[in-house]
Phi, psi and omega in degrees: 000127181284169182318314162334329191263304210283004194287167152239044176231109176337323186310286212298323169331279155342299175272359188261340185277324181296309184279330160294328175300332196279288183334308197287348211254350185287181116293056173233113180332160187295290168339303123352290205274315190286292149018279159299321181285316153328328184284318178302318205267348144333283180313280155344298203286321209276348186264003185246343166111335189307010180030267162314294188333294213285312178309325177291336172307304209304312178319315206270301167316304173315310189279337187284337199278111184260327169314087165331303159306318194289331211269337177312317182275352191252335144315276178319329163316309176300300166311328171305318211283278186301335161292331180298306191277006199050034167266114188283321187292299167309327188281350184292314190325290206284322134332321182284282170009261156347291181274018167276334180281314191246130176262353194223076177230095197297316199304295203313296175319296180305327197286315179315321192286307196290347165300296155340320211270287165353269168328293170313308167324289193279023192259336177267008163269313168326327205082056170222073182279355160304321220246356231203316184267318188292340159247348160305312179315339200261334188271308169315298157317323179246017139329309180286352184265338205276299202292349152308296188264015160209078190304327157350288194254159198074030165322312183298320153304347180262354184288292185334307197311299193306305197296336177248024177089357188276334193313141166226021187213120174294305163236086176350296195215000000 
């Protein structure tokens, strides 16, 4: 039975009857619309904690799925998975991913700079601090493409820019 069908939560009840009305209502190949429901029930698995679920979901959306923006947002979904779990370096993967499909995915961006960020942190508690400001620049860059396309958002990060000199933009938002 898919996840769709197990919810018990009004909510979740609610929104899986509403995203069927919509799907059907849609102008989308059979394929698409199955697609999306993997996607959905991901989304389901990953907010619930399930993992493995949501990953096998993502998988399956992923091979049914023809859109390039759409297959962006279900990459990114996987990186979110492998970042939660701390393999940072795979979740980097599926994060490139995303924005090769999509170039204008503030999240995929932003998430590679707090990898990036991450990663510096802990290479300057080691003492390796040559090696360690050379992936904050890496953090910067690519804050600053996410924060292009949403000035609006990543206040900490446009804080982070200024405060340590990475700004190359006078004004954010």
């Amino acid at each position: 039975m898919p996840r769709s069908q197990r919810n018990d939560n009004f909510i979740d009840k609610t929104f899986t009857v509403m995203a069927d009305i919509i799907l059907k209502a849609l102008p989308a190949n059979k394929k698409a619309k199955e697609a999306f429901v993997y996607y959905r029930d991901g989304m389901s698995a990953q907010a619930e904690g399930e993992y493995a679920e949501a990953l096998e979901n993502y998988e399956e959306a992923l091979r049914l799925e023809e859109d390039p923006y759409d297959k962006s947002y279900i990459l990114y979904n996987i990186g979110l998975i492998h970042a939660s779990n701390g393999e940072h370096e795979r979740a980097l993967e599926y994060y490139y991913q995303a924005v090769d499909l999509n170039p204008r995915h503030p999240s995929a961006l932003n998430n590679i700079a707090v990898i990036f960020h991450y990663q510096g942190d802990k290479l300057k508690e080691a003492g390796k601090s040559e090696e360690a400001e050379a992936l904050y620049d890496k953090a910067a860059e690519y804050w600053q493409q996410a924060i292009r396309l949403a000035p609006n958002n990543y206040i900490e990060a446009q804080n982070w820019l200024k405060t340590t000199g990475r700004s190359q933009m006078d004004v954010f938002f």
